[in-house]
MARKE-403181 format. One line per 4 residues: number of its first residue (from 1); their letters; for each residue x, y, z of C-alpha. Coordinates in Angstrom, 3 decimals, decimal comma. Example, Ala and Ser with C-alpha at 12.3 -4.5 7.8 and 13.67 -1.06 7.14 Angstrom:
% residues 2
1) AS) 12,300 -4,500 7,800 | 13,670 -1,060 7,140
//
This chain:
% residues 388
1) XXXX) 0,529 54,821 15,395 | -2,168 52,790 13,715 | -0,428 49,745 14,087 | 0,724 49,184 17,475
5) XXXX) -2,655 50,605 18,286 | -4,126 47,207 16,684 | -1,374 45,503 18,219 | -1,566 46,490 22,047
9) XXXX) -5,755 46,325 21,694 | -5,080 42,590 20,587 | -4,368 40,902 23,605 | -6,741 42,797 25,843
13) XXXX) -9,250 42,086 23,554 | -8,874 38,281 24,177 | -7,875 38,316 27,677 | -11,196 40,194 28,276
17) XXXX) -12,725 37,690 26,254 | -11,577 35,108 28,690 | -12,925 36,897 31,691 | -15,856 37,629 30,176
21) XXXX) -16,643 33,802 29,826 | -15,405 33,342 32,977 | -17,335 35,483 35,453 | -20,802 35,514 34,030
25) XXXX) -20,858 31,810 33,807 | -18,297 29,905 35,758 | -20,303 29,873 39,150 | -23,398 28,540 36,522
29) XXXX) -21,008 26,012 35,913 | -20,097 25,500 39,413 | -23,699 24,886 40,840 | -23,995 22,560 37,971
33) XXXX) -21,937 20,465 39,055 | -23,060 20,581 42,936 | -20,638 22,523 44,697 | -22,338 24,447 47,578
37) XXXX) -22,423 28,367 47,995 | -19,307 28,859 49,850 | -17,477 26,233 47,772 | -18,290 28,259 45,026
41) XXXX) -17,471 31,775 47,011 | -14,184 29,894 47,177 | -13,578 28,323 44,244 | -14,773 31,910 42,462
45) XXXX) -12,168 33,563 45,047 | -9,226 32,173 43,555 | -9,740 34,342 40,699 | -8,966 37,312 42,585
49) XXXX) -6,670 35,687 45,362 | -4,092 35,069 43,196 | -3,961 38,559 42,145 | -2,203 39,357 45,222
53) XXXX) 0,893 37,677 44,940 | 1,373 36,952 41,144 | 1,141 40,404 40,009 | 3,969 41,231 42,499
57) XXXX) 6,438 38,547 42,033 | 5,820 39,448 38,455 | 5,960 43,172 38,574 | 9,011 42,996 40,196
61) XXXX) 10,862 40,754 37,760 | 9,456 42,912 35,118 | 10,945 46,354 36,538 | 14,104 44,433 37,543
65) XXXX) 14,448 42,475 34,260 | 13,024 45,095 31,613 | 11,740 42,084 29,658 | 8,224 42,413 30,178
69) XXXX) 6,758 40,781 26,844 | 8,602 37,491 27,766 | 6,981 37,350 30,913 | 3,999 38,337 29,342
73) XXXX) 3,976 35,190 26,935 | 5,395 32,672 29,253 | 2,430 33,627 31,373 | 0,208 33,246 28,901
77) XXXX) 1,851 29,929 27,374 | 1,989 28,328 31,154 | -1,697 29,520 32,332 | -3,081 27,814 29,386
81) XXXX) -1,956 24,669 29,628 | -2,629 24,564 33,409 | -6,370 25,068 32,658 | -6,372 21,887 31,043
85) XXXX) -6,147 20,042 34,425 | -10,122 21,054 34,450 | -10,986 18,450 31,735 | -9,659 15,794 35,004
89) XXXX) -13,239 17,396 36,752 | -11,582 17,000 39,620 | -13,331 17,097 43,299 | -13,431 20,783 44,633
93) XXXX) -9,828 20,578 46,533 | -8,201 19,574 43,048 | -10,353 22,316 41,288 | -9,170 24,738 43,856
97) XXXX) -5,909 23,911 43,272 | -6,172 23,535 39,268 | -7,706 27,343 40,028 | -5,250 28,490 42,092
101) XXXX) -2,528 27,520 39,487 | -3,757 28,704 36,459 | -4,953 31,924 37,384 | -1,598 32,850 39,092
105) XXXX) 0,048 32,752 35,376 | -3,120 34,041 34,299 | -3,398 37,021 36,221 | 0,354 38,046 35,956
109) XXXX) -0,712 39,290 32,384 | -3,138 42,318 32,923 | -0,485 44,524 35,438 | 2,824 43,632 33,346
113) XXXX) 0,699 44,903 29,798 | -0,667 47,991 31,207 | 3,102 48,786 31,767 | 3,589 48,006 28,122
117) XXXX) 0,772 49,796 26,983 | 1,511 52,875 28,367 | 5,362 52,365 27,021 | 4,386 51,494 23,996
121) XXXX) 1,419 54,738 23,869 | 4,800 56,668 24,488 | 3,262 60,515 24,449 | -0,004 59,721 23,258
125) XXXX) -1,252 58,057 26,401 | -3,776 59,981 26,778 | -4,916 57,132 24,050 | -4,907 54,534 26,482
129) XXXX) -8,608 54,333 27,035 | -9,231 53,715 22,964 | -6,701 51,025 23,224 | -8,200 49,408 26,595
133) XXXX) -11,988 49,451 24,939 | -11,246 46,326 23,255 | -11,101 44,361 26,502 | -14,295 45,676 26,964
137) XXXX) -15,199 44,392 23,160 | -13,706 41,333 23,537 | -15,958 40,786 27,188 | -19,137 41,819 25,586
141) XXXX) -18,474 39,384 22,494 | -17,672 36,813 25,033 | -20,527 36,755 27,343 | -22,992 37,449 24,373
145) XXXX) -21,782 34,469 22,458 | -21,081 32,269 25,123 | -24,132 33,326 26,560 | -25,818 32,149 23,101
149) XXXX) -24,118 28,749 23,031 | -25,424 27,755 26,453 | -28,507 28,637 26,181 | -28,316 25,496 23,553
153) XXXX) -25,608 23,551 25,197 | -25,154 21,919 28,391 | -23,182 24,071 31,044 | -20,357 21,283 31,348
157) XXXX) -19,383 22,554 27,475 | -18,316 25,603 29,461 | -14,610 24,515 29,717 | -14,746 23,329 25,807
161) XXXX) -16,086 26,453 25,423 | -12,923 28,335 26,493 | -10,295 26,805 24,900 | -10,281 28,753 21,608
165) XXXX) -9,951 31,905 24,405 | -7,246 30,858 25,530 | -5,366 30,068 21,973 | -6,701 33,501 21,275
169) XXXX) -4,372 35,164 24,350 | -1,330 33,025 23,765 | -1,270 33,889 20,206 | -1,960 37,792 20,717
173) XXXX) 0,900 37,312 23,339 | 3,140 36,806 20,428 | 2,192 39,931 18,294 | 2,979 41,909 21,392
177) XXXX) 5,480 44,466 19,887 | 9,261 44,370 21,455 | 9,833 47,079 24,039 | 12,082 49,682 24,127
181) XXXX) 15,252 49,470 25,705 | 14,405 49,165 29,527 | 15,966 52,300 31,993 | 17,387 50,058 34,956
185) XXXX) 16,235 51,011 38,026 | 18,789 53,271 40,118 | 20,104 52,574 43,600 | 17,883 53,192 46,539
189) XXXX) 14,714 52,780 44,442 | 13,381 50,265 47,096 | 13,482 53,068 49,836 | 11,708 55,334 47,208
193) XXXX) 8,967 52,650 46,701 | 8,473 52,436 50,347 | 8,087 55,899 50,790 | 6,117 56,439 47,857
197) XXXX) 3,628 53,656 49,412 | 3,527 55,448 52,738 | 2,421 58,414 51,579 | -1,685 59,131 53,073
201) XXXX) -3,029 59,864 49,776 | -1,334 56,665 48,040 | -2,789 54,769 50,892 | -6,563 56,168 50,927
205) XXXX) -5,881 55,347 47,007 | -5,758 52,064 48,014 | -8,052 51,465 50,711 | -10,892 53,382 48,589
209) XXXX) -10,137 50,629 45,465 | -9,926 47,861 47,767 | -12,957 48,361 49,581 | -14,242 48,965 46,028
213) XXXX) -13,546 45,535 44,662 | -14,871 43,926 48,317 | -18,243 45,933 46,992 | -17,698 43,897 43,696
217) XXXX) -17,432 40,297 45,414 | -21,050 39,603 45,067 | -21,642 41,151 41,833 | -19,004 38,470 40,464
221) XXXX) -19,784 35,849 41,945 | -23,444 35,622 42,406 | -25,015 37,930 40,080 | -25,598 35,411 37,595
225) XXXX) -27,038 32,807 40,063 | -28,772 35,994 41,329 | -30,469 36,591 37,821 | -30,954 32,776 37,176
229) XXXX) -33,387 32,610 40,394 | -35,432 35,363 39,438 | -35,932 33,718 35,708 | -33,888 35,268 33,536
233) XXXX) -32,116 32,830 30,958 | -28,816 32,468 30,400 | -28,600 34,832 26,697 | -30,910 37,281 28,893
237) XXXX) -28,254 37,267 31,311 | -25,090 37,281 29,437 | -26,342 40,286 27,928 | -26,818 42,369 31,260
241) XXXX) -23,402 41,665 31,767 | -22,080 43,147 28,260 | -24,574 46,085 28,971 | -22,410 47,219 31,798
245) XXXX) -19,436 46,655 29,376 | -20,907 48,863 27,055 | -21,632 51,721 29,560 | -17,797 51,363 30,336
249) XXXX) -17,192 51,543 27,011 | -18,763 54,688 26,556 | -17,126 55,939 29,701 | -13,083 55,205 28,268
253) XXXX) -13,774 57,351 24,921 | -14,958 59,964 26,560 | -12,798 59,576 29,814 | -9,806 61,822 28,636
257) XXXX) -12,177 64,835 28,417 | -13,722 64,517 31,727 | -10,654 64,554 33,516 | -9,675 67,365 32,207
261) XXXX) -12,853 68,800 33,387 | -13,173 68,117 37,096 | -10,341 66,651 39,464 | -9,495 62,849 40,106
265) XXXX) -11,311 63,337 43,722 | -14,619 64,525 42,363 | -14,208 61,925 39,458 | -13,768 59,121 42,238
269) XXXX) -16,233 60,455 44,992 | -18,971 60,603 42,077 | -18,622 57,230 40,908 | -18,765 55,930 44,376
273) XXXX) -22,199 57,706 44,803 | -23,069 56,056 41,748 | -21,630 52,567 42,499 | -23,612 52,507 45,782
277) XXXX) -26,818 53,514 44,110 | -26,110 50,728 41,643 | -25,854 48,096 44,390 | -28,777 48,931 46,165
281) XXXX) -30,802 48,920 43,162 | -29,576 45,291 42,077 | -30,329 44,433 45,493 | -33,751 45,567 45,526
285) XXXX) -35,210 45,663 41,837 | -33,656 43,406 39,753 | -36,991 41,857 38,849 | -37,988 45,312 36,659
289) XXXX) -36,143 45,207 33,725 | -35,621 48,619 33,232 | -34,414 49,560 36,211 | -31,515 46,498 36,077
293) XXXX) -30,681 47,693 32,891 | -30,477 51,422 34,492 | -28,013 49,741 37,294 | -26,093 47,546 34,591
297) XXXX) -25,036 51,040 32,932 | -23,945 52,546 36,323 | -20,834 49,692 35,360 | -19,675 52,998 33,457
301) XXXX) -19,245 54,454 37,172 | -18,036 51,705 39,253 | -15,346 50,440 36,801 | -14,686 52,085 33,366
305) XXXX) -14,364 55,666 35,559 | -12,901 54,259 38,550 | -10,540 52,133 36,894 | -9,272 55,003 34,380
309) XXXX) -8,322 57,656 37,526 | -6,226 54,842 39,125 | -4,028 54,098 35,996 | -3,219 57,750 35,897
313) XXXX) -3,043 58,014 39,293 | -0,251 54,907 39,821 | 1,757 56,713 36,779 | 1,732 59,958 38,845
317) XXXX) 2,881 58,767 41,937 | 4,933 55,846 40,906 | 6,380 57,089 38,509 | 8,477 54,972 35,662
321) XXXX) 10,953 53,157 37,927 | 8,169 51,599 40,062 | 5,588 52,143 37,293 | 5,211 47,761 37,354
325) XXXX) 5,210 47,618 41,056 | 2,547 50,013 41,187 | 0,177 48,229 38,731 | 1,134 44,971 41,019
329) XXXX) 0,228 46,631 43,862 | -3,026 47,821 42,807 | -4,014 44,600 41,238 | -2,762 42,587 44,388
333) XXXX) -4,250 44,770 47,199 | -7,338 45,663 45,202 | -8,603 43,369 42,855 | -7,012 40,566 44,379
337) XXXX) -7,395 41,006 47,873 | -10,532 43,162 47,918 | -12,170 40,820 45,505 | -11,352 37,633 46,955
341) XXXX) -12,767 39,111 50,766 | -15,897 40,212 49,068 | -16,391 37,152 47,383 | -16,293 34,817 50,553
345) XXXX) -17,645 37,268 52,449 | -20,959 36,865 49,955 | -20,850 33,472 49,948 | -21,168 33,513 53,827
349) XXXX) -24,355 35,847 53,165 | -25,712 34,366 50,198 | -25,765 30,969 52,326 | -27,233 32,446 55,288
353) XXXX) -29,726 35,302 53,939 | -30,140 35,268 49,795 | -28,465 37,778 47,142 | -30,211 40,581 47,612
357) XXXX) -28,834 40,916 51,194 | -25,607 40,451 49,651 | -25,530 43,306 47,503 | -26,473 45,182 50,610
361) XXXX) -23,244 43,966 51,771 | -21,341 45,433 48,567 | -23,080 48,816 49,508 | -22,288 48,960 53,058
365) XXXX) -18,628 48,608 51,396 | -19,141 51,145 49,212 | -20,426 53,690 51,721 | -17,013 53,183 53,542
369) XXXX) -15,376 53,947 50,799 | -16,494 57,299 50,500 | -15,919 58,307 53,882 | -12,159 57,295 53,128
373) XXXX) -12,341 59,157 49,470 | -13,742 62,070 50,611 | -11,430 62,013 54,136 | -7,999 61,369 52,619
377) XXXX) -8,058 61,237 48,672 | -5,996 63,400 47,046 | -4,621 64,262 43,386 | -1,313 62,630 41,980
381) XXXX) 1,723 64,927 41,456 | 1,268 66,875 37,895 | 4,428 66,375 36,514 | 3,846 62,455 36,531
385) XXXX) 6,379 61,712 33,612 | 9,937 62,692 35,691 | 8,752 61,078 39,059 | 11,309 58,626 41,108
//
């Protein structure tokens, strides 16, 4: 067990690594080089639009096909070597499309390796959140160090600067161990994925994580610049971010226990609480240290706890035929869709009326998602290992 845990924690450890370079920093980069607020909403979109049709197309070829670590490192082969059409600096149209590209192999990974994971976890998945952690390591090592190195070098090094991240996923991609013999899906499984999707409680699931991740659009894309205006420097900065990766963290090792505690609707309706006190708190004292440090560890809430109840609850609805089109659909409709609509929509506001009115914005969101939650949420089947 030892092994393949070091093997499956590998790759998240660097693809987190990537992101964690990426988010923090990127829209630095971006205003560096003179694109406006909405370009950069835009540009900083991408990230997330993609994640609506890539982990699909993917998810499906991966539950037709069985042959999920192939995908898995011809995505992260192909996503690299995009990237490199960034070193061109092209204008903002050829960015957006060097974006677009790169990230659609790029975010293909994530939903076709939690399928693995779990595979690989076989009856110890309750493990799953010890393995997962070292995504979180891998951010907070990222933005820390990065972080670091900018504070010292210019912000165009930032593309230089993630190179060796991306060696680091296509090589991990590699040590991926084989899978197991793939079950084919049966006949009709497509009607039993549609009605499976239909259900009420599969679609509050999703409305309440996609109006989540429209909550998160500002937080992604402008909390840096956010920080930067106040006067905090870049290290300062970098290291709010890994705070909240600590707090989530925290939240994974222990997140096995507290679900057997209390109920995946009082688990979800309490980190909403807490996700919408975070966002009103970045939106109102970010300039008192403590306090932003107190709303950087709310992260814990509003995605290590979040995050954990929706793997667990796509494995007990979806069960193992649709188990890839169910992490597709979640990344797609929620990160991906939800992010990319909260992005622009706080690039709109951020032009218009500032950051802090933004994160108003991501708690307006927030408070919606409650009212769906606490309306229409309810628990997976139990016996999650047998279902269609």
């Amino acid at each position: 067990m030892t092994a393949i845990y070091w093997r499956l924690s590998n790759l998240y450890f660097w693809f987190f690594a990537l992101l964690g370079a990426l988010l923090p920093y990127w829209s630095l980069y971006l205003e560096g080089r003179g694109f406006s607020y909405l370009e950069i909403a835009t540009l900083m979109a991408t990230i997330q639009l993609t994640k609506v049709i890539a982990p699909n197309v993917w998810g499906w070829l991966g539950d037709r096909s069985g042959r999920r670590v192939r995908l898995v490192r011809f995505g992260s082969v192909l996503g690299a070597l995009c990237f490199l059409g960034v070193f061109l600096e092209p204008g903002f149209y050829g960015l957006l499309l060097v974006m677009l590209v790169f990230t659609f192999f790029w975010n293909a990974i994530l939903p076709l390796y939690e399928v693995i994971t779990l595979n690989g976890l076989g009856r110890n998945r309750e493990r799953y959140g010890r393995v997962r952690l070292w995504g979180s390591v891998g951010f907070i090592v990222s933005v820390a160090g990065i972080g670091g190195l900018l504070d010292i070098l210019p912000l165009d090094w930032l593309p230089w600067l993630l190179l060796p991240l991306f060696g680091g996923i296509v090589i991990a991609s590699f040590l991926v161990p084989s899978e197991r013999q793939s079950i084919k899906p049966p006949a009709g499984t497509t009607a039993r994925l549609a009605k499976i999707v239909s259900d009420p409680a599969v679609l509050a699931f999703f409305a309440m994580n996609m109006l989540l991740q429209v909550s998160h659009g500002a937080y992604y894309t402008f909390f840096s610049i956010h920080l930067e205006k106040i006067g905090y420097g870049k290290l300062a900065i970098g290291l709010l971010w890994s705070l909240g990766v600590v707090a989530e963290i925290g939240i994974f090792l222990i997140m096995h226990r507290i679900m057997r505690a209390f109920s995946i609707r009082q688990i979800a309706l309490t980190a909403l609480a807490l996700t919408l006190l975070r966002w009103i708190m970045i939106a109102e004292v970010s300039e008192i240290l403590l306090l932003l440090i107190v709303a950087q560890c709310l992260h814990a809430a509003s995605y290590g706890a979040l995050h954990s109840i929706s793997v667990h609850y796509i494995q007990g609805y979806f069960g193992r035929h649709h188990h890839g089109q169910g992490q597709a659909l979640y990344s797609g409709l929620t990160f991906g869709a939800g992010g990319a609509i909260g992005a622009w929509l706080s690039g709109f506001i951020v032009d218009g009326a500032g950051t802090p009115l933004a994160f108003w914005g991501s708690a307006a969101a927030i408070a919606l998602a409650m009212v769906v939650a606490w309306l229409w949420l309810r628990p997976p089947p139990s016996t999650v290992a047998g279902n269609p």
